[in-house]
Legacy VTK file of the C-alpha trace (Angstrom):
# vtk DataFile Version 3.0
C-alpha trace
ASCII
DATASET POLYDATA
POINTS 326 float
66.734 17.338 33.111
70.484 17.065 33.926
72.449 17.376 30.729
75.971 18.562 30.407
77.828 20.005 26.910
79.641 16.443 26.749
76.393 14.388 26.985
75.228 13.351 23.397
71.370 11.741 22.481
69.487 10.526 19.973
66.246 11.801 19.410
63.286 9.189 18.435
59.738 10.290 17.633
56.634 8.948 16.002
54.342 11.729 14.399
50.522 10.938 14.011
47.443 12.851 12.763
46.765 13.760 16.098
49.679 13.568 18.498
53.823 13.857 18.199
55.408 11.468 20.345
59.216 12.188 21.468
61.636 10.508 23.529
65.374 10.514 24.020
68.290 7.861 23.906
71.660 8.614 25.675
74.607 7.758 24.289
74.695 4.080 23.527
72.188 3.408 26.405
69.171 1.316 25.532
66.424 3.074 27.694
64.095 5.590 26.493
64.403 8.985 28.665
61.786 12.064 28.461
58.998 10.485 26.537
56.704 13.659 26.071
53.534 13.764 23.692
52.274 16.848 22.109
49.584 17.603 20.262
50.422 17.650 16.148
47.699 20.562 15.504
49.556 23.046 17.592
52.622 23.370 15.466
53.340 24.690 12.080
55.606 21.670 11.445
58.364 19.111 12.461
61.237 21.715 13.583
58.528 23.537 15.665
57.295 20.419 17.202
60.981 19.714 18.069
62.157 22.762 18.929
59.582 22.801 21.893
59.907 19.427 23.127
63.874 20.448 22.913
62.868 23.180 25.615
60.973 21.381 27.720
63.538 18.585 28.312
66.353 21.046 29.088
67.590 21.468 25.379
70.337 18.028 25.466
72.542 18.124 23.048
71.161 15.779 20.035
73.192 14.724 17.207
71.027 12.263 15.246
67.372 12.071 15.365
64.971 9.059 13.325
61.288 9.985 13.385
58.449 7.956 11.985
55.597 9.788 10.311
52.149 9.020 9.003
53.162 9.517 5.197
54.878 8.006 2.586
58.913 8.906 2.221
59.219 9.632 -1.646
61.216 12.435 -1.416
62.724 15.673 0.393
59.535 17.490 0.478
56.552 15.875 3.270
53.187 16.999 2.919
51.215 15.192 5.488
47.883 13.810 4.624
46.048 13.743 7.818
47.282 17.037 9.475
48.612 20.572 7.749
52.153 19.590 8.556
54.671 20.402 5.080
58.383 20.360 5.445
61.795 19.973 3.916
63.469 16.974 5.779
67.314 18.867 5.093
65.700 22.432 5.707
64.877 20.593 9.200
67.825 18.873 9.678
69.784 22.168 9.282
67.647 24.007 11.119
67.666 21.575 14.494
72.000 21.353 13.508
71.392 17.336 13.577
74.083 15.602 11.674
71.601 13.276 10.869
68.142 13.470 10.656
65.897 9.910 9.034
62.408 9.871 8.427
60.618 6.764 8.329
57.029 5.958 7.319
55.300 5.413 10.935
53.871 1.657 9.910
57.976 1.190 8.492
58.755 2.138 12.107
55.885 -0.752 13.094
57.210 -3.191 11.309
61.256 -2.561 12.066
60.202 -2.872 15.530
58.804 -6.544 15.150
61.991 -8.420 15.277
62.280 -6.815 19.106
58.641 -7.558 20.101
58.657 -9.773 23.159
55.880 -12.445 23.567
54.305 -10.214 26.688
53.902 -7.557 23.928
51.284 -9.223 21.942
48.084 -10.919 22.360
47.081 -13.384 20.360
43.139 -13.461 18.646
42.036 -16.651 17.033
43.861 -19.366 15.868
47.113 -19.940 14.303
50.806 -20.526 14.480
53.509 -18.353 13.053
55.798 -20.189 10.705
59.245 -19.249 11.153
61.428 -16.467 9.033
57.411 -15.903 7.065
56.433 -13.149 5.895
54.371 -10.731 8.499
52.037 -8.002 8.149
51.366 -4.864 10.640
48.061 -2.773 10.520
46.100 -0.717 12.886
43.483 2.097 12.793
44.639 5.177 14.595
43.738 8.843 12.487
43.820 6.854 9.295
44.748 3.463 8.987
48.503 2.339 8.607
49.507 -0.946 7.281
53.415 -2.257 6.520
55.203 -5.685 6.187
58.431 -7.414 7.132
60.032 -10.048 4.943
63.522 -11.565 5.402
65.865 -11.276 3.404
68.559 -13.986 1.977
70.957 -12.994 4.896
68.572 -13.677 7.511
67.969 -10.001 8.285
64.734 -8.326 7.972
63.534 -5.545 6.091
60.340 -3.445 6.646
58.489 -2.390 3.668
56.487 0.404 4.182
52.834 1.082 1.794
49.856 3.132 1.991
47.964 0.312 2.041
45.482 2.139 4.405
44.307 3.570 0.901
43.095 0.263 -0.792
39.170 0.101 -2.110
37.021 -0.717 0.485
35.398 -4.399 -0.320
31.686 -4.874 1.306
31.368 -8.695 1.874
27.318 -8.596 2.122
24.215 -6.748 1.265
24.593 -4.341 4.666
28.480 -3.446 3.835
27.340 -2.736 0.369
24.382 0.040 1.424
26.873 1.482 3.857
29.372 1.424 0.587
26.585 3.334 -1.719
26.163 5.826 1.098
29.799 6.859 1.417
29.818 7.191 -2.235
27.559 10.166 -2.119
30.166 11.966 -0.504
33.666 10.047 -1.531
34.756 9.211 -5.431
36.694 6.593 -3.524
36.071 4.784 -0.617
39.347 3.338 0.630
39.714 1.185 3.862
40.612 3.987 5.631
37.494 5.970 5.523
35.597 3.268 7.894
38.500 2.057 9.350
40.153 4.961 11.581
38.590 7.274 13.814
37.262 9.380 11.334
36.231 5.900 9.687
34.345 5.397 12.860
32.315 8.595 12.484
31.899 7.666 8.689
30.084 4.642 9.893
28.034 5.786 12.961
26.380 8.616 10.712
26.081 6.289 7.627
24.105 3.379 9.746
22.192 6.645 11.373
21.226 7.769 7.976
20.220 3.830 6.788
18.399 3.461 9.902
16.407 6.605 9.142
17.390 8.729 12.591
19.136 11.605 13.560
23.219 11.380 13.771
24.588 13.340 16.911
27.804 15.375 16.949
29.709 12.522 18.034
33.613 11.939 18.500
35.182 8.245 17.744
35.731 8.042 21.714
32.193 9.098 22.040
30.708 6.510 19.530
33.362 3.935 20.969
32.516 4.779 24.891
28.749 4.416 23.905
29.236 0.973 21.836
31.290 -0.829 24.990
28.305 0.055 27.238
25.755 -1.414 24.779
24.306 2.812 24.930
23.575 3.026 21.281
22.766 0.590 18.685
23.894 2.916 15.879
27.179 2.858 17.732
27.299 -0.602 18.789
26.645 -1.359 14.865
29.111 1.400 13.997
32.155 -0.290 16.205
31.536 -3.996 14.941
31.407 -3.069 11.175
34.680 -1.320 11.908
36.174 -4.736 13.349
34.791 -6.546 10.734
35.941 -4.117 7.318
39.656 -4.045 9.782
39.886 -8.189 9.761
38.997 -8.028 5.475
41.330 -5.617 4.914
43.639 -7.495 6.983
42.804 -10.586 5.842
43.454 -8.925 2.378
47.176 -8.359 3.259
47.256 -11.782 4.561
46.764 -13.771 1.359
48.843 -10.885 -0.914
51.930 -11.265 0.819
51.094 -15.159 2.496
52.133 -13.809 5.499
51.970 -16.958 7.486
54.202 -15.153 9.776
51.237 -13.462 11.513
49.362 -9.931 11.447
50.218 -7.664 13.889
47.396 -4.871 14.881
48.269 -2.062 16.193
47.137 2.023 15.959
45.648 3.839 18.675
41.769 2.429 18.838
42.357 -1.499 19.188
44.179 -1.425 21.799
41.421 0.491 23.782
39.082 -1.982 22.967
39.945 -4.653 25.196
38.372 -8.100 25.227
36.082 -6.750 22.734
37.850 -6.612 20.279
38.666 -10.491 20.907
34.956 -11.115 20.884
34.301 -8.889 17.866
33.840 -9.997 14.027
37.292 -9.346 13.328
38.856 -12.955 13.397
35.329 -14.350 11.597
36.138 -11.790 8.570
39.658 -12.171 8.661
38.910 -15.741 8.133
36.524 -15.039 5.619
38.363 -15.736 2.126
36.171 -18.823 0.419
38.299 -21.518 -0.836
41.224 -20.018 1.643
39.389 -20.191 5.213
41.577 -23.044 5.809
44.660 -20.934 4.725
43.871 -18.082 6.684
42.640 -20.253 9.738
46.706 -21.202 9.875
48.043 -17.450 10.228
47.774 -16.183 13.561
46.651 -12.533 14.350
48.021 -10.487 17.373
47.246 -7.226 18.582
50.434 -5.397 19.793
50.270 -4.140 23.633
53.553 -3.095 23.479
53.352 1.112 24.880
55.571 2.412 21.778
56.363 0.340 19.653
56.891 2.685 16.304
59.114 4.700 18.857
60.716 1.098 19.255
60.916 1.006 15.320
62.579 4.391 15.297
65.289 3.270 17.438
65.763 0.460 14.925
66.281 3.273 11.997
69.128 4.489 13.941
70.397 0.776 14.490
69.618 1.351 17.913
67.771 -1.656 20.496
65.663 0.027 22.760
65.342 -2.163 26.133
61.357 -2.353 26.798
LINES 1 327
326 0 1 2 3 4 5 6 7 8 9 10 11 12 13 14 15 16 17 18 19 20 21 22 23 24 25 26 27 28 29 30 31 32 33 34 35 36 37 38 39 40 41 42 43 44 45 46 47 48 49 50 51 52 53 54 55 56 57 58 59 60 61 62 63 64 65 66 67 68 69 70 71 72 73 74 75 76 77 78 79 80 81 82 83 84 85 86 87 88 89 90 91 92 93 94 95 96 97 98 99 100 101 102 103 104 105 106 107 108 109 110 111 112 113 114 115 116 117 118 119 120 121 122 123 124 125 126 127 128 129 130 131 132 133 134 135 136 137 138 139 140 141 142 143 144 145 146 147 148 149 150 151 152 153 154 155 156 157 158 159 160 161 162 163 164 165 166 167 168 169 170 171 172 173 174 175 176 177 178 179 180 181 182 183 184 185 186 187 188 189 190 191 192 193 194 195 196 197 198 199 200 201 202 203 204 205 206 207 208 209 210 211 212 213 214 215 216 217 218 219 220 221 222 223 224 225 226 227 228 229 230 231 232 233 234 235 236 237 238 239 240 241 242 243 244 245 246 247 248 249 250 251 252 253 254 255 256 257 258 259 260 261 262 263 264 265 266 267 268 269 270 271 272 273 274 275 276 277 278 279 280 281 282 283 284 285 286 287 288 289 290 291 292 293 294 295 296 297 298 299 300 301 302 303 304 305 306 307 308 309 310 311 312 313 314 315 316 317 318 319 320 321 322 323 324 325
């Protein structure tokens, strides 16, 4: 990388469970340079993260940096949930000589990058039309399971409000749901969304339905129990990936009628947009749907899933008021 002493960036980044996802802006350009991923478990923290994707770019001079996380902002102090990342967000700031450095909740980052979503970045599931300047909700399965909003505000602009809605109680909606419920129970006081609707919310489920079923669970990964379910391998799995579509369109049909987000939902995370036209096909839209005297309220709000490559990266931009071209 070419970089002189006069050259200044920003620095963008969108930390999962899993992976740390970096990429630089230059000057006031609007293209993302040097996206690099790197795997979350092999650092002690943020600055270390940074520090190496720093070296492997040709250490450019940053100034400002805006990085979305997968945790809630509350204070100076970030303990991740997911992952054994803990930080001071100053102590990093000083440490990296940023003059600025903002953290951002990643489904915050989702949602501020909404406004800059182009029609080619989403694909539509089930019926629906947005209504203009509604309310809209963002939520996707990826390590846990990250959900946000945007609402406008009086002067037009909009504002991202960032939750932990991921961390709701899980609502079974028949007899099947509730068995898988009472199983999960044995081992979790409380069973939010997130532990059946995530990856390791995917494993919950293919060794709960094994254990129902009265067979054997394998060692298997959420790609593995995915991988097997698309080619119709494994009916524990096939079972496993379809309750997870289903409990993901509840939940999001939940945040549909709190906020009457006639605006749309917007699904993103790292495992629906693997899925493909399965997911289209699955029980998601049918339980989305699902809300008694409200099916014909939630049969007006459309439901997209976001193709977009990076769009929380996009969001992060957004934190530093900058519009990344995409």
């Amino acid at each position: 990388m070419n970089t002189t002493a006069h050259t200044s960036f920003s620095l963008i980044g969108d930390i999962g469970g899993t992976n740390a996802r970096f990429a630089l802006l230059r000057g006031d350009q609007q293209a993302m340079e040097h996206e690099l991923i790197l795997p979350t478990a092999q650092f002690a923290d943020l600055a270390a993260a940074l520090r190496e994707y720093l070296q492997r770019v040709g250490q450019p001079l940053v100034s400002q940096a805006c990085i979305a996380i997968a945790n809630p902002i509350t204070g100076d102090w970030l303990q991740m949930t997911n992952t054994h990342w803990s930080f001071s967000i100053e102590e990093t700031r000083q440490q990296l000589g940023l003059q600025q450095l903002r953290m951002l909740n990643d489904w915050e980052a989702m949602a501020m990058s909404g406004p800059v979503l182009h029609a080619a970045d989403l694909h539509q599931v089930g019926p629906g039309e947005p209504v203009e300047g509604a309310p809209k909700g963002f939520i996707g399965p990826g390590t846990g399971l990250g959900v946000s909003s945007l609402v406008r505000a009086r002067d037009g602009q909009w504002v991202a409000c960032a939750g932990e809605g991921g961390h709701v109680t899980l609502a079974p909606t028949c007899k099947r749901e509730l068995d898988i419920l009472g199983v999960l129970w044995q081992t979790y006081p409380h069973v939010s969304a997130e532990r059946v609707v995530s990856g390791m919310g995917l494993e919950n489920l293919y060794k709960t339905i094994c254990q129902l079923d009265g067979r054997e669970a394998e060692p298997l990964t959420a790609a593995d129990i995915t991988a097997r379910a698309l080619q119709a391998k494994d009916v524990a799995c096939e079972e496993a990936l379809d309750r997870m579509c289903r409990f993901l369109g509840s939940t999001a049909g939940n945040l549909a009628v709190t906020l009457g987000t006639l605006g749309g939902i917007y699904v993103g995370g790292g495992i629906v947009g693997k899925l493909g036209d399965y997911f289209e096909h699955s029980g998601f839209r049918t339980a989305f749907e699902a809300k008694g005297r409200f099916e014909a309220y939630m049969q007006r709000i459309p439901t997209y899933v976001i193709r977009a490559a990076q769009p929380a990266l996009l969001g992060a931009a957004m934190g530093l008021n900058l519009r990344v071209k995409h």
